[in-house]
Steps between C-alpha positions, in 0.01 A plus 500: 500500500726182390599311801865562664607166473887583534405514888341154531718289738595190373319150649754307833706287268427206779162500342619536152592135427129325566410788228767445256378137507145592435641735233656218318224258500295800342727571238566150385317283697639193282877572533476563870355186600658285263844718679341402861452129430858470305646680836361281744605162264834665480585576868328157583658201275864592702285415780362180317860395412612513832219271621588270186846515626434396831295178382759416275754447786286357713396263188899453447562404818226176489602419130856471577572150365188371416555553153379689244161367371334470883224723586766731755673603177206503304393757794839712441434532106165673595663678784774625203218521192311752753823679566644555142105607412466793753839583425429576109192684688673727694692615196226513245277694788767711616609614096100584458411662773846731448372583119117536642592717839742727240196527279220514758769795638517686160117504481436648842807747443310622144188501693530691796740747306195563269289561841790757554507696174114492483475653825766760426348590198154563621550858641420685202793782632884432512566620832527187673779355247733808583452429857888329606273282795247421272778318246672375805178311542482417093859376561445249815154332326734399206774387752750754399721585838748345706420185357352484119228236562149552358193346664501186274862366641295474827234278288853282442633517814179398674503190240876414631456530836219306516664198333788521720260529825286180399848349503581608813170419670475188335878425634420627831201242497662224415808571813213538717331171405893345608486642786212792572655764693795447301391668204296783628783629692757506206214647323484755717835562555562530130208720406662804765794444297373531175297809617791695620678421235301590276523872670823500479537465096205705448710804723840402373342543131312779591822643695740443168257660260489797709871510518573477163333789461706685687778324402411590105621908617810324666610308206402854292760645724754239429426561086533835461869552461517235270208573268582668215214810484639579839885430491614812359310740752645287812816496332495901434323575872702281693214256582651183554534456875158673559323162330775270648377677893151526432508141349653355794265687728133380340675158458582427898207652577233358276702108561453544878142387510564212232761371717300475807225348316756218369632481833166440635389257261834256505444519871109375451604255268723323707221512775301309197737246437562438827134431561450331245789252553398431848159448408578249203789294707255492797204378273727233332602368802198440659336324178824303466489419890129411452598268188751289646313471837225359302262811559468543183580330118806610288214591237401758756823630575549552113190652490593782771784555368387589170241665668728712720715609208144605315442704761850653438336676213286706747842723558499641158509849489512607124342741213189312549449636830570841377207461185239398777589827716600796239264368271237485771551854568488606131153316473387683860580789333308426178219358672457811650420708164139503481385303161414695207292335230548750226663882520399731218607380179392561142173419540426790770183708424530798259475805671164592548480831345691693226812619522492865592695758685809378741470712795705533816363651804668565783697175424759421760779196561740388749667180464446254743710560860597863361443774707486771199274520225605505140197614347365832668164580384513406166221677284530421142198491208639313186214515257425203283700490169801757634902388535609633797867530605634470866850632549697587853832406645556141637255432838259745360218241514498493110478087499279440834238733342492288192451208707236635648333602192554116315331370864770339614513688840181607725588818616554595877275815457245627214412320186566457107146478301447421200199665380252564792663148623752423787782286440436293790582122597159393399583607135884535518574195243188614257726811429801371496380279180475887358819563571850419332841615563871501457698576848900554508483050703293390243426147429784293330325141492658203358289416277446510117459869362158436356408457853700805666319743290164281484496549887326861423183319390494101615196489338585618150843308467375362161435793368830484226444798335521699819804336605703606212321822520621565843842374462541724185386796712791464720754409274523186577332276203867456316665337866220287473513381214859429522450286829641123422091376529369858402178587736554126734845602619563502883657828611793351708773286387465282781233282272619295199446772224440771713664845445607829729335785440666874496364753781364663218381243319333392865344842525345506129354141616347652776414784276281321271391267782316810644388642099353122501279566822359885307415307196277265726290737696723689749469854506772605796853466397785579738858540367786508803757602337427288167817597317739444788695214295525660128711739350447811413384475122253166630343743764451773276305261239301403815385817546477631176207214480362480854215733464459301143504143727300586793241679322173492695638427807606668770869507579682601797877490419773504774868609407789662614569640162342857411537475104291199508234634693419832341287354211230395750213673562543630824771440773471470844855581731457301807743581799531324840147358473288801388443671162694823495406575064277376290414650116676430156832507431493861311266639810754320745820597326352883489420506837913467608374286806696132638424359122619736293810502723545095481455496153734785408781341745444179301533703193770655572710141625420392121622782327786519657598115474688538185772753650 
């Protein structure tokens, strides 16, 4: 059986940033170091100015009229030289290491969301990507949720925050070498800061998103009278002061908790400035007290004062601190998929023994957390070659039992065999290369058309002929051909030259898409309501030609529409999971049962349509 992995829990995100490191020296092992080293010069050459800074006073206040050719002022041109050098440093690092962290970021992000779609593309069944906590998890490893960041803004953040703590520590260094104890304690002092503050923004943020989701219904509220869809009915049902009360009601009470949070964050922030303007007054004074009782030089009280308002920097809170910790927790989560090196693809094995027979025994389904079956038993021989029809109401089962015939579901109780031959995990995506079909959500991919309907048969896509063969089949060869770049046009109009396609003229697509995959060696096609989107003279040519189309195959066709059913072979009437009729139309029709009541009620709705 394929591995569960929608109930792995994701890695502590404490230990995720050592491992998002590693992870980015793997994937580019170039761009990350050359990103580490232009970090470090970055967040160090501030701390290199402010030492050149320092000497230049102190070398300013011994060349003071001695002119300007004596070996003090030859001292302060290498003291500025030095200065105006790292200063064209810290700019030229800083601008790289920004365009190398974004890019170093990018690849990480395209990297581990590969990891992500490999993974979830393993299982050979579907289950897993109806499953609302298994796409919850999809969702966080690509950073969608409260805040969008995907694991590569962490890469970026990481690379900003480190620049800005070498700064710091550097700073904090040189304070210390004024005066030690000095500097370690306003390094201390402002690190507590910068840590609570940092919780702060990341709740406040966290606290605003969530309210303007709420807040999205209360504006809703506020709209409604005045959009036009919905003016006349509030106008005609007396409406207005409902919205106007229920607006005012969300609105105080979804603003409570945003007020409380500003209130609580003003008051914190004039805890910080206090702080931090005792702390920087006290400093100053006591490096300016040192300085003119000879303690220390004037160079050195430049030098900490710089220093001190380096260490400023430490305060930031900012977006940066929000990539390292969303992002973080997208790459926890993405870490956490299990890494897939290839799911089943074109190249999977051939099934391993003629197509025969498509038997159901005892087959049986239940979707995942439902307490009722929707299959009941299902016993069902469909012998090579035959079109079979499945009809029933809506929630009859009709579309889970053709899932579970294509393989695209491993059934809760019995089996579907092909042959003497299981469908089983083992095997599942051999016989789904047999298979082809057209559901009601089929695929609409933007991409050219050549490639939509080559999709049946990746391996034949250059077989022309067939193409145009196909696309005639279903109608479609004339659209084609009247596409601005004929067979290479995208199917959207969001690409330069791209076009929208028609529901029907999507459904033909998908139509010849699965005609492609017969032509190439599949010998089960399923049809899910394949006319759906055409009218009625286009579904009529359908199947007026299916048996012609589909010849040699077997067909099991799905629809809600009796007339276009009857010319199959034999018709099966599902109902609430189990198989109530089964026979040809004529045998089905004679025998007055469910079908021949369904299909004379539909009858009877179409010949009475043009009273």
């Amino acid at each position: 059986m394929t591995a569960d992995t929608s109930r792995l829990p994701p890695p502590a995100t404490r230990w995720v940033t050592p491992a998002l490191v590693r992870y980015s020296f793997s994937v580019a092992p170039g761009v990350a170091a050359l990103t580490t080293v232009l970090a470090v010069l970055a967040g160090a050459a501030p701390v290199g100015i402010t030492i050149g800074i320092g000497g230049l006073v102190d070398g300013l206040t011994s060349a003071i009229g001695q002119g300007l050719d004596t070996p003090a002022a030859r001292e302060c041109y290498r003291w500025v030289a030095l200065i105006v050098m790292l200063f064209f440093l810290t700019h030229i690092a800083e601008s790289a290491r920004t365009a190398l962290g974004r890019a170093l970021g990018r690849r990480v992000t395209g990297r581990l969301s590969e990891r992500v779609m490999m993974a979830a593309s393993e299982p050979a069944t579907i289950g897993h990507l109806e499953d609302p906590a298994y796409l919850h998890r999809l969702g966080r490893a690509r950073g969608n949720g409260t805040i969008d960041m995907p694991p590569g803004e962490a890469v970026f953040g990481f690379s900003t925050k480190a620049s800005l703590w070498v700064t710091g520590v550097g700073s904090a260094a040189l304070l210390a070498q004024v005066t030690w104890g000095l500097g370690l304690i306003v390094f201390a002092i402002f690190v507590v800061l910068h840590l609570q503050l940092v919780r702060n923004y990341r709740i406040a943020v966290i606290e605003t998103v969530n309210q303007t989701k709420k807040l999205r219904r209360t504006s809703y509220l506020r709209d409604v009278p005045t959009t036009p869809g919905a003016a006349r009915e509030v106008r005609l049902f007396g409406l207005t002061a409902f919205f106007r009360d229920a607006y005012h009601s969300e609105w105080r009470a979804n603003m409570t908790e945003v007020w409380r949070r500003r209130r609580e964050h003003r008051l914190f922030v004039v805890v910080v400035v206090l702080v931090t303007g005792v702390t920087v007054a006290s400093v100053l004074y006591y490096l300016a007290y040192r300085a003119a009782t000879g303690g220390t030089t004037v160079g050195d009280l430049a030098l900490g004062g710089l220093a001190l308002r380096a260490l400023l920097q430490v305060l930031r809170a900012d977006e940066d601190d929000l990539r390292t910790s969303f992002g973080s927790k997208a790459a926890a989560e993405a870490f956490a998929f299990p890494v897939v090196a290839s799911p089943g693809g074109p190249g999977t094995a051939p099934w391993a023994a003629p197509v025969a027979n498509v038997s159901c025994e005892d087959l049986r389904f239940r979707y995942g957390g439902a307490a009722d079956e929707v299959l009941h038993g299902i016993d069902l021989e469909i012998p090579a070659g035959q079109s079979l029809a499945v009809v029933g109401l809506n929630g009859a089962g009709k579309t889970t039992l053709a899932r579970l015939l294509a393989g695209l579901d491993a059934p809760s109780g019995g089996c579907v065999r092909v042959g003497e031959i299981p469908v089983e995990d083992a095997n599942r995506r051999n016989w789904q290369r047999q298979v082809v079909a057209v559901f009601q959500d089929f695929g609409r991919y933007e991409l050219t058309v050549r490639d939509n309907i080559a999709f049946g048969s990746l391996a034949h896509t250059d077989d022309e002929e067939g193409l145009r063969a196909v696309a005639r089949q279903a109608g479609l060869l004339k659209f084609i051909e009247g596409l601005p770049k004929g067979w290479d046009t995208v199917m959207s109009s969001g690409y330069t030259g791209g076009v929208d396609a028609s529901g029907g003229e999507w459904q033909r697509i998908a139509i010849a898409r699965a005609l492609f995959g017969l032509r190439h060696g599949a010998r089960l096609l399923i049809m899910d309501e394949p006319a759906a989107s055409l009218d009625a003279r286009a579904e009529a040519q359908l199947y007026d030609t299916f048996h012609e189309l589909t010849a040699g195959a077997t067909t099991v066709a799905i629809s809600h529409r009796f007339a276009t059913v009857r010319k199959a072979e034999r018709v099966v009437v599902l109902d609430q999971g189990r198989i109530v009729e089964d026979g040809t139309h004529e045998d089905l029709i004679s025998a007055n049962g469910r079908y021949a009541e369904l299909f004379r009620l539909q009858a009877k709705r179409f010949e009475e349509a043009p009273s």
